[in-house]
N, C-alpha and C positions, 0 to 999 in steps of 0.2 A: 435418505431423508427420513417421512415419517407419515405415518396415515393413522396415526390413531391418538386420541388423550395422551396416553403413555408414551407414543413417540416420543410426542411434544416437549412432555416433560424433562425424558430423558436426553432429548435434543439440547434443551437449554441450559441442562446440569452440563453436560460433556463439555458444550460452550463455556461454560464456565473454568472448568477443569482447563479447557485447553490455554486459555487467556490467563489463568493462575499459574499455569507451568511455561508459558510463555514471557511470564515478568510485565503482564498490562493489568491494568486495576481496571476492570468491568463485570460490575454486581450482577446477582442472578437476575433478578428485573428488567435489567435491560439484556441480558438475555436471550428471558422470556418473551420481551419484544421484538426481540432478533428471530423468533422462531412465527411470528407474525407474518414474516416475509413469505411464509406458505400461501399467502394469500387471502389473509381474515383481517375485519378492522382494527380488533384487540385482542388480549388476552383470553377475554369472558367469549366473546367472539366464537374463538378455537376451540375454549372450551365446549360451547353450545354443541356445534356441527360436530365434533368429533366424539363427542360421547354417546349417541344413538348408532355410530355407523363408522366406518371405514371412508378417509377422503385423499387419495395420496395425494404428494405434493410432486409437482413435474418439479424435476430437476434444474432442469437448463434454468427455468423461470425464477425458480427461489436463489438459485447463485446470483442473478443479477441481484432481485431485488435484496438478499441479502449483503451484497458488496455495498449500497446505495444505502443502504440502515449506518453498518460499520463505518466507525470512523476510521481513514487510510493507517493510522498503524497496527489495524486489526487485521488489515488486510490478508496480508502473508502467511500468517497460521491458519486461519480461515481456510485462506485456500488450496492451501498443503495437505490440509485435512480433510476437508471432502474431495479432494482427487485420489490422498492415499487411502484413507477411509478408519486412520489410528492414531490414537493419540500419544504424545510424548512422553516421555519419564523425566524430570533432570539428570544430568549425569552424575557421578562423583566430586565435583566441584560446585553442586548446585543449580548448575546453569545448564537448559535444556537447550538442544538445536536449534528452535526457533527464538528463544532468546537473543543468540548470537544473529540470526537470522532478522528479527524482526527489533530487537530491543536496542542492542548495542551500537546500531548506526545512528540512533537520536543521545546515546550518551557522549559517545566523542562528537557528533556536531553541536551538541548546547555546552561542551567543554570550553569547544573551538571559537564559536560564536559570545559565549561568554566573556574568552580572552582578550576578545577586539571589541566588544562593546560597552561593556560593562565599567564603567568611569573606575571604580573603585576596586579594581582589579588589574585596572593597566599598569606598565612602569610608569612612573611618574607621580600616581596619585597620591601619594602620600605616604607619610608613615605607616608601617604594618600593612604593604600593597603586596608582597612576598606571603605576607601570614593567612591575607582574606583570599589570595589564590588559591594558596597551599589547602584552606578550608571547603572553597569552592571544588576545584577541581578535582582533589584527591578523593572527594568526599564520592563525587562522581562515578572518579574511577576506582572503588574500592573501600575508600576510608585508609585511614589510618590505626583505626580502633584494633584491639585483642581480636577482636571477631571481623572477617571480611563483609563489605556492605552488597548488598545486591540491591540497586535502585530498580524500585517499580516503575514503569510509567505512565501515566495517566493520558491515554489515546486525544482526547480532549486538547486539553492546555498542553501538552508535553513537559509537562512539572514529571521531578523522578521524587518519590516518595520512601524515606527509609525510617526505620522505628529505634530507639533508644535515649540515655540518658546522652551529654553531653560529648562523657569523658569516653563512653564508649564508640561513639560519631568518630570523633576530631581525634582521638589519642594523643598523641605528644603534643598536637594544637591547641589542646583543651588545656594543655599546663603552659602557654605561652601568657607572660605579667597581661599581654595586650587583647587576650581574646574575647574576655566577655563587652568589650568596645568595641572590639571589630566583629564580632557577634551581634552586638545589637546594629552596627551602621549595615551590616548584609541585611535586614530583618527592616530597617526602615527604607533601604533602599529597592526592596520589595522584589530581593533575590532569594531569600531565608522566609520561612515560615515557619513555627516552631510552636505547638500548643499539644499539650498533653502525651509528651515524648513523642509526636510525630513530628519530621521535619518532612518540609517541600523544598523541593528546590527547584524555581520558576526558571523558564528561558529569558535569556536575556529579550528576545526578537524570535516568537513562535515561528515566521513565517520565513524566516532565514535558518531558523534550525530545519526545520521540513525542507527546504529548497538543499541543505548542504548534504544533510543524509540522505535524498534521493540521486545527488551529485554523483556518493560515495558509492553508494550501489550498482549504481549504473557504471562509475569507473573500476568496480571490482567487476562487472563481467567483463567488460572492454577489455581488461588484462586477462582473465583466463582464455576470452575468446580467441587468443593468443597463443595459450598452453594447449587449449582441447582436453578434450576428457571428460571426465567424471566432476572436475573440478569444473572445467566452463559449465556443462549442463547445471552442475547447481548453483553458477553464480548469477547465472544468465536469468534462471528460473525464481531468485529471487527478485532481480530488478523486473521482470515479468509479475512475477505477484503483486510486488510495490505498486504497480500500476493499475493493478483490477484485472489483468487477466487471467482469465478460468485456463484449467488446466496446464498451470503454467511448463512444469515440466515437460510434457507430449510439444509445447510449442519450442521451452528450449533446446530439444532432440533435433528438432529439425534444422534451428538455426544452425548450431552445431554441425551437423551433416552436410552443412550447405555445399559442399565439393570445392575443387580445387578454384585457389584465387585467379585461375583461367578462364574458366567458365566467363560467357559473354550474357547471358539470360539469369533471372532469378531461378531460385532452386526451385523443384516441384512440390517439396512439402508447406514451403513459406506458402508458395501462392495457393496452394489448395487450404491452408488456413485460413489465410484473407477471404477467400471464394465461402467459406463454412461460416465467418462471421459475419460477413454480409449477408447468407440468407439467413443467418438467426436472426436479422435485425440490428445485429449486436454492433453499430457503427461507433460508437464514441471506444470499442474494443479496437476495431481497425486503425482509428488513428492511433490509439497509444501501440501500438503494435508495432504501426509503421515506425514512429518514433523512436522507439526503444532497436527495431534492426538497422534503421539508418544511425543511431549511435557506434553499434556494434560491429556492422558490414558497410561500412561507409561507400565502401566500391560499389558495393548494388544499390545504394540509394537509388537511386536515380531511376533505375530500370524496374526497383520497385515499385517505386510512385507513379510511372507510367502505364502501371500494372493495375490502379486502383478504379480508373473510369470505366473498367474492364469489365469490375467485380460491382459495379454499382448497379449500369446496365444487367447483367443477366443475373448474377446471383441476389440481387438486392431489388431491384426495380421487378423484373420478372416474376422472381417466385418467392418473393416476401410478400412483395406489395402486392402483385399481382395483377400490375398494368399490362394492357394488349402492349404488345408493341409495334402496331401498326402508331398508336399516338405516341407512342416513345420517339419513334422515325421521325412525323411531324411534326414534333414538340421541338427536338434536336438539332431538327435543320435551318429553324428560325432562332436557333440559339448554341452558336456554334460555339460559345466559349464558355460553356459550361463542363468542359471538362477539367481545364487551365481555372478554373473556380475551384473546381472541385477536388485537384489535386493543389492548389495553393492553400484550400486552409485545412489539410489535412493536419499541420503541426499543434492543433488547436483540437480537440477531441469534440470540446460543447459547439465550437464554429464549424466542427467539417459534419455533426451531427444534424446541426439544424440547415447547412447549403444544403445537404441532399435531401433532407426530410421536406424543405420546401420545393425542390426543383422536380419531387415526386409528384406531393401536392399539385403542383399545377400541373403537370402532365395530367394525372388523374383528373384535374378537372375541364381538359379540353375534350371538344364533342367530335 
């Protein structure tokens, strides 16, 4: 991380750098508010404290709140980054690892999404419904232009953002008798944005393009987890990042390892994860955890989620919070379905967050 003015700075430039080689449009300002996350109220703040003195920043701490700044399709590089500790290059074709990684699953889901929503793109719609796809989706995937397109996209809205004149966009679309008609009805239909050679291109349905490419992620590890290897760990470790968890890869090691599909008990490294996020505190990580290996290892669901009231009580309760458990005992026994709570809304990350934060709570407030 960083303990000094200069960190700080340098923190926020690299962030920069890494989210420009990753294909997301996020200016140095926010950033620099992303370096906030060390624990200051602003900018001027950081500046203050850190220019008389040395103030490191605890780790564990700034990863949360720095996941809780970023918006989710920041996540991934983000996190790749401070576990590896280096940033990327693009390759020969432009497009850097995390690109592929973090970009490309919201360009084919606002492709896909686009084709089933978007009235004016369907079959059907009318005249030149062939041309305004042809202009939409290729555009997406590439363009058609002399030059290949590399769509930005903006974390936020998930609009993909690429720069030139028209004929360079659309190429042989741009010399179609029908296009600058189907050019403006994209532009009034509020799919097209187009002012001073930059074009946007909106989602059709934000919330269904994020729901399709967390879909896809999660269905490309489910297949490697399949294959094994080299390939599951880093597929697995994407849809792990996707979700906010730290150190994704160390966790997709283990799932991976999990041993043979005979095995009647969950593996020791899964559960000594879960055991490591619950005394972080780190509970809304535990559900998306469980989440993502009941995707992945469906067999062990079950024995995994009976694994969690486990890790609530002693690694969470115990030595987070730091309740006797002499009250744990008598709190427990006049509430014997607090477990069967506790693992029912684990599929909810903010719902299994706030049952245990509250059923601490009242523990801790009995005499």
């Amino acid at each position: 991380m960083f303990s000094t003015l200069e960190g700080a700075k340098k923190f926020a430039k690299n962030l920069k750098a890494l989210f420009d080689d990753s294909g997301i449009i996020f200016p140095l300002n926010r950033c620099q508010k992303a370096a906030i996350a060390g624990g200051f109220r602003d900018w001027h703040d950081l500046g203050r404290t850190l220019a008389g003195s040395d103030r490191p920043v605890d780790p564990r701490a700034f990863r949360r709140r720095l996941i809780a700044f970023l918006p989710q399709p920041c996540w991934i590089p983000a996190l790749f980054w401070l576990d590896e500790g280096k940033l990327e290059t693009a390759a020969g074709d432009g497009l850097s690892h995390n690109y592929y990684r973090a970009v490309v699953p919201y360009v084919f889901s606002s492709s896909v999404i686009h084709r089933s929503k978007s009235a004016l793109l369907r079959p059907g719609s009318g005249p030149g419904q062939r041309l305004r796809e042809s202009m939409v989706v290729s555009l997406l995937l590439g363009g058609k232009g002399s030059k290949r397109m590399i769509p930005q996209l903006e974390p936020d809205t998930l609009a993909f953002v690429v720069s030139g004149d028209t004929a360079n966009l659309f190429g042989v679309d741009a010399e179609h008798p029908r296009f600058e008609k189907d050019f403006a009805s994209l532009v009034v239909a509020g799919i097209f944005e187009y002012e001073d050679g930059i074009l946007r291109v909106l989602p059709a349905d934000k919330d269904e393009v994020a729901a399709h490419a967390a879909r896809g992620v999660t269905d490309r590890a489910q297949y490697f987890a399949g294959v094994g290897g080299d390939e599951a760990v880093e597929a697995l470790s994407v849809a792990l990042s996707a979700t906010g968890i730290e150190q994704p890869t160390r966790v997709a090691e283990a799932v991976v390892d999990k041993g043979s599909e005979t095995q009647i008990t969950p593996p020791g490294p899964i559960l000594e994860l879960l055991s490591k996020l619950a005394e972080n505190g780190e509970l809304v990580a535990v559900s998306r955890a469980w989440r993502v290996f009941k995707m992945i290892h469906p067999e062990s669901a079950d024995l995994l989620r009976d694994s969690v009231p486990a890790k609530i009580l002693s690694p969470y309760l115990a030595r987070n919070r730091g309740i006797d458990a002499g009250r744990m005992v008598g709190w427990m026994l006049t509430r014997s379905e607090w477990a069967e709570a506790a693992k029912a809304a684990l599929n909810d990350p903010a719902h299994f967050k706030k049952t245990v934060d509250e059923m601490a709570d009242a523990i801790a407030a009995t005499s």
